[in-house]
C-alpha positions in Angstrom: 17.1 5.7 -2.7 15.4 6.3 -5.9 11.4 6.4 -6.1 9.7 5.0 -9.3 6.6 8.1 -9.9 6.7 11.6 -9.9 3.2 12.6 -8.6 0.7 12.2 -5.7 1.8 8.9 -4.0 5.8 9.9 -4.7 5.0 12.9 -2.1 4.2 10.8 0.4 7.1 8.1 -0.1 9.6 11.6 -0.1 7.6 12.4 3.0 8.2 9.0 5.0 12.3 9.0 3.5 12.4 12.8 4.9 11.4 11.9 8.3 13.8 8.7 8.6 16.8 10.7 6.8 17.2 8.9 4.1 18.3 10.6 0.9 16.3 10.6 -2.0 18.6 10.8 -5.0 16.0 10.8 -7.8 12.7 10.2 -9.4 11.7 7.8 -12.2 8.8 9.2 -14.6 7.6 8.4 -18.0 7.0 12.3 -18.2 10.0 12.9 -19.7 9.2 16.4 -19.8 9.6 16.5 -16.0 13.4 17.7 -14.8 12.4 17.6 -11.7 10.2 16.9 -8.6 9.6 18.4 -5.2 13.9 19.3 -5.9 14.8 16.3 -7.0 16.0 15.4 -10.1 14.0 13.4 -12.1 15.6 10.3 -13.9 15.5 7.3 -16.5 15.1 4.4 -15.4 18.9 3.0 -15.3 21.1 1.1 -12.6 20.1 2.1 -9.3 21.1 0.7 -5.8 17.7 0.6 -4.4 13.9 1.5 -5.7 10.8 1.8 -4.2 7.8 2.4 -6.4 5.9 6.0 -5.5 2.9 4.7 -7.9 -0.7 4.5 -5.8 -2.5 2.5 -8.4 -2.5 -1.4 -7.4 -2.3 -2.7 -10.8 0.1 -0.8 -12.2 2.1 -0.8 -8.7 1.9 -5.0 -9.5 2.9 -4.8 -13.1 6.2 -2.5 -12.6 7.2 -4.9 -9.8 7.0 -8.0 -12.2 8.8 -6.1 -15.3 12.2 -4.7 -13.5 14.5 -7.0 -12.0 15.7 -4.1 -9.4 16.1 -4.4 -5.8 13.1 -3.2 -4.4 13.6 -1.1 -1.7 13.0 -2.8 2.4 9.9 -1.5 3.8 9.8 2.4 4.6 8.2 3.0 8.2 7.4 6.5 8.9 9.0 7.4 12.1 5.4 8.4 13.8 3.6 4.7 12.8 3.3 2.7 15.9 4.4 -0.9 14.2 5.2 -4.0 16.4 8.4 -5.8 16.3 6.5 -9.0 15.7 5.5 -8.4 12.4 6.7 -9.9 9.1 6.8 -6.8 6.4 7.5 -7.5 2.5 10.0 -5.2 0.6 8.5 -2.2 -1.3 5.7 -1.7 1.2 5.3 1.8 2.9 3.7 2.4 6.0 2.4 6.1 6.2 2.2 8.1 9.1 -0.1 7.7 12.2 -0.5 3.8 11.3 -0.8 1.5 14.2 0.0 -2.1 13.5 -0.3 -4.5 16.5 1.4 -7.8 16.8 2.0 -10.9 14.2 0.4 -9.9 10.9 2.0 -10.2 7.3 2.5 -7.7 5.1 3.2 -8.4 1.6 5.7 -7.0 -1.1 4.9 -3.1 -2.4 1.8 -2.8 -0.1 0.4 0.6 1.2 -0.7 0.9 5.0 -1.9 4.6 4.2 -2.5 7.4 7.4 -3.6 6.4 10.5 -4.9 3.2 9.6 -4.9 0.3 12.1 -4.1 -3.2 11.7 -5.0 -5.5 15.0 -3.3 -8.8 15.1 -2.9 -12.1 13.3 -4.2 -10.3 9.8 -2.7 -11.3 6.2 -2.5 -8.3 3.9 -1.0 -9.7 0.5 1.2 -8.2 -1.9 -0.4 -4.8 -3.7 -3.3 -4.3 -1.4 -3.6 -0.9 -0.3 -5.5 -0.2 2.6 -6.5 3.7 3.0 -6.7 6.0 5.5 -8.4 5.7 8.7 -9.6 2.1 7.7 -9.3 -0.3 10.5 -9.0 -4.4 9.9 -9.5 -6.4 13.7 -8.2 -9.3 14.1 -7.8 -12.3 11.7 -8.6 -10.6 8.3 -6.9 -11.4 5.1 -6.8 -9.2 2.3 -6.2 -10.9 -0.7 -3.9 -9.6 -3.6 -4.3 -6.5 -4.6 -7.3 -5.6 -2.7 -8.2 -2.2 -1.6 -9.8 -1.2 1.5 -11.2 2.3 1.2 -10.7 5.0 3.5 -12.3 5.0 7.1 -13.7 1.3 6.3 -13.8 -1.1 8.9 -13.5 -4.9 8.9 -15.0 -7.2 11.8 -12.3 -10.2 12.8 -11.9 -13.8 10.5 -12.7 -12.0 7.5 -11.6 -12.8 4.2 -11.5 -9.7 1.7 -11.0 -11.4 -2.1 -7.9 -10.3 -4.3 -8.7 -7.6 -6.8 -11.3 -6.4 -4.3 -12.6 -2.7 -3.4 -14.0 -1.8 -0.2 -15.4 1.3 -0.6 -14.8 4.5 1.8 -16.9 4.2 5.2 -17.9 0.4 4.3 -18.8 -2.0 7.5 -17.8 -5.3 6.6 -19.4 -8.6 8.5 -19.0 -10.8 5.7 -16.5 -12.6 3.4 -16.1 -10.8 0.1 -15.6 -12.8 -3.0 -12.3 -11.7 -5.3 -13.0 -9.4 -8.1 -16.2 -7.3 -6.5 -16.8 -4.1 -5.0 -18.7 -3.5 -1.6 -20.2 -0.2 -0.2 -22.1 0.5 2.6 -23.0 -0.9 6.2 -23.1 -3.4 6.2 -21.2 -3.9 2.8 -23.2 -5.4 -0.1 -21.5 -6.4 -3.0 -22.3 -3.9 -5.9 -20.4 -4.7 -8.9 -17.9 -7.6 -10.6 -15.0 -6.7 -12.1 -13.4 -7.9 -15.1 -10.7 -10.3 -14.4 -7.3 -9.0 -16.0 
């Protein structure tokens, strides 16, 4: 397996290969100073079996999905999450350690389930959302594209969270939140739009 970034979010992928055994044969970096990272060479991009992309930044996560026609790599479980069978989980994603995530949910493609987060049932997390540590979505939520749900937030059941979205760290949220805003606080009030890309 070859991971696509050498830096912060790269550790952590290492981290959930190293406790499932699996071999990391390189990195991919655009630092083409960089020989290598945490012992492991670091590469250019070229033929490689499977990839997963070590890259924490949503948009940037999207856009190297959409340019390479690699195999993305199946979903990496750390061997401490507690994940039920009865979930549907997209290729690239990662699930970090300490996660709990309870029955019939969907994960998208190249999603992050960071530490100890939990994920109740029946919730739709779309392809690129990232949802942080210690945040907690009940049942029934659906995160949109690319959303991210900041640390230690937590989301009451049936709620929508938009595509493009930021939940800030601590947030309570009790109602829908349109695409493209940012929310903070408890309960979470929508502070800012963001430009659409």
């Amino acid at each position: 397996m070859v991971i696509y970034g050498a830096s912060g979010h790269g550790k952590a992928i290492k981290a959930i290969a190293d406790s499932l055994n699996i071999i990391v044969d390189g990195f991919i970096d655009d630092n083409y100073e960089k020989e290598s990272f945490l012992n492991v060479p670091v590469r250019e991009l070229g033929t490689f079996d499977e990839i997963i992309i070590g890259i924490g930044n949503n948009n940037i996560r999207k856009k190297i999905a959409e340019s390479h026609t690699h195999k993305w790599h199946n979903a990496l479980i750390h061997k401490s999450a507690i994940v039920s069978v009865e979930n549907d989980i997209g290729s690239g994603t990662v699930i970090m350690p300490g996660v709990v995530i309870n029955e019939c949910n969907f994960i998208g493609e190249h999603c992050i389930i960071n530490s100890a987060s939990v994920i109740e049932h029946d919730c739709i997390i779309n392809d690129y959302a990232h949802i942080s540590p210690n945040a907690t979505l009940s049942g029934g939520v659906n995160v949109g594209v690319g959303a991210h749900i900041g640390a230690g937030a937590s989301v009451i059941p049936g709620i929508t969270i938009g595509k493009w979205s930021v939940v800030g760290a601590g947030a309570v949220v009790i109602r829908n939140i349109p695409d493209f805003t940012v929310v903070v606080g408890n309960p979470a009030r929508i502070i800012k739009t963001l430009a659409i890309d």
